[in-house]
C-alpha positions as CSV (number, residue, x, y, z in Angstrom):
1,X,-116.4,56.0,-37.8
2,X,-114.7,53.0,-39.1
3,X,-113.2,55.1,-42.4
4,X,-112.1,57.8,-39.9
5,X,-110.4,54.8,-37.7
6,X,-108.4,53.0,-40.6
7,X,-107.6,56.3,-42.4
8,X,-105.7,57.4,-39.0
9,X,-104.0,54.6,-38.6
10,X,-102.4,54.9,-42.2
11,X,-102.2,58.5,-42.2
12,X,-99.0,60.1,-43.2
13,X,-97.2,61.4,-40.1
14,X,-97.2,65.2,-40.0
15,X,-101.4,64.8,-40.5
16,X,-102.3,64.7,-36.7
17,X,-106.6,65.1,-37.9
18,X,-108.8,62.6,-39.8
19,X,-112.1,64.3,-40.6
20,X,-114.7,62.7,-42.4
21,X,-116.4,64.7,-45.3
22,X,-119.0,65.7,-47.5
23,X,-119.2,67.1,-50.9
24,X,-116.1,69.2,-49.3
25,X,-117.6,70.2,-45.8
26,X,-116.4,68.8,-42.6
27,X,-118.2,66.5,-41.0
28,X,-118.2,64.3,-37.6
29,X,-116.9,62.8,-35.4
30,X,-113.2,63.4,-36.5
31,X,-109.7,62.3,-34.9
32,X,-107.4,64.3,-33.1
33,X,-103.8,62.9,-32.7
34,X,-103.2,62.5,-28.6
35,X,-100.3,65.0,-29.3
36,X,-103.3,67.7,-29.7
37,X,-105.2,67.0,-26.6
38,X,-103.8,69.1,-24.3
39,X,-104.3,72.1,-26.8
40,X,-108.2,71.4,-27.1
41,X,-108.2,70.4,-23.3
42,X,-107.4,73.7,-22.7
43,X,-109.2,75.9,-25.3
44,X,-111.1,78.6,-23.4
45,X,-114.2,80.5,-24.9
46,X,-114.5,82.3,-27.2
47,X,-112.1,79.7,-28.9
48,X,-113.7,76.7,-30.9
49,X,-113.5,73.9,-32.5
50,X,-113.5,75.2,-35.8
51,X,-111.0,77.5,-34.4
52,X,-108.9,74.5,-33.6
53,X,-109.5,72.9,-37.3
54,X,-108.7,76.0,-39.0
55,X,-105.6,76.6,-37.1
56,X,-104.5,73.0,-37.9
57,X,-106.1,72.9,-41.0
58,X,-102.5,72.0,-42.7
59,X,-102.4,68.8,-41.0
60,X,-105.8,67.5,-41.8
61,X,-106.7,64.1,-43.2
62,X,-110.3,64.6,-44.9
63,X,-111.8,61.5,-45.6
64,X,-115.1,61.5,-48.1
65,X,-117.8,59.8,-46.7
66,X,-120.1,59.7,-49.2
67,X,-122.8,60.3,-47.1
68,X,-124.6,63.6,-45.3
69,X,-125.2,61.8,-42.0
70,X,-121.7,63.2,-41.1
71,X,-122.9,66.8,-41.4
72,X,-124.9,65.7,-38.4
73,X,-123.7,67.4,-35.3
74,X,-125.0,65.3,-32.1
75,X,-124.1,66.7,-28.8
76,X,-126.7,66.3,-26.7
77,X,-128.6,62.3,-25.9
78,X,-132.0,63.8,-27.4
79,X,-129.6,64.7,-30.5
80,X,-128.8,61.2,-30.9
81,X,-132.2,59.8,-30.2
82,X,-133.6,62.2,-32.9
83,X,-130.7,60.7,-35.6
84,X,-130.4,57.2,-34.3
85,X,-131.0,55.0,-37.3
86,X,-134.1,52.8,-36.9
């Protein structure tokens, strides 16, 4: 989270995304610009997120985290408790 933070925040300016990454696939959690929201606020299914990356895919930041856990999509609390580090 913390390379996805301080990448963002000296990004160039027409990258709006930071996504963290692995071995070249995208990982989480990643950074939307604010000027985005609106557009994911009101995405309607079948639309998703990848949708959204691969439309804005010009404007994306990857970051290489040099670590798998960012393949690790948690969504749910039991999600997390399964991944929580120990």
């Amino acid at each position: 989270m913390r390379l996805v933070c301080e990448a963002f925040q000296r990004k160039k300016s027409r990258l709006r995304l930071v996504v963290p990454s692995y071995h070249m696939r995208r990982g989480h959690p990643w950074l939307a610009a604010r000027e985005l929201w609106d557009e994911i606020l009101h995405m309607r299914e079948p639309a998703t997120m990848r949708d959204f990356l691969n439309r804005h895919n010009d404007e994306i930041l990857y970051v290489e985290s040099g670590t798998p856990t960012v393949l690790q999509d948690l969504d749910t609390p039991d999600d997390y408790l399964k991944h929580k580090p120990r």
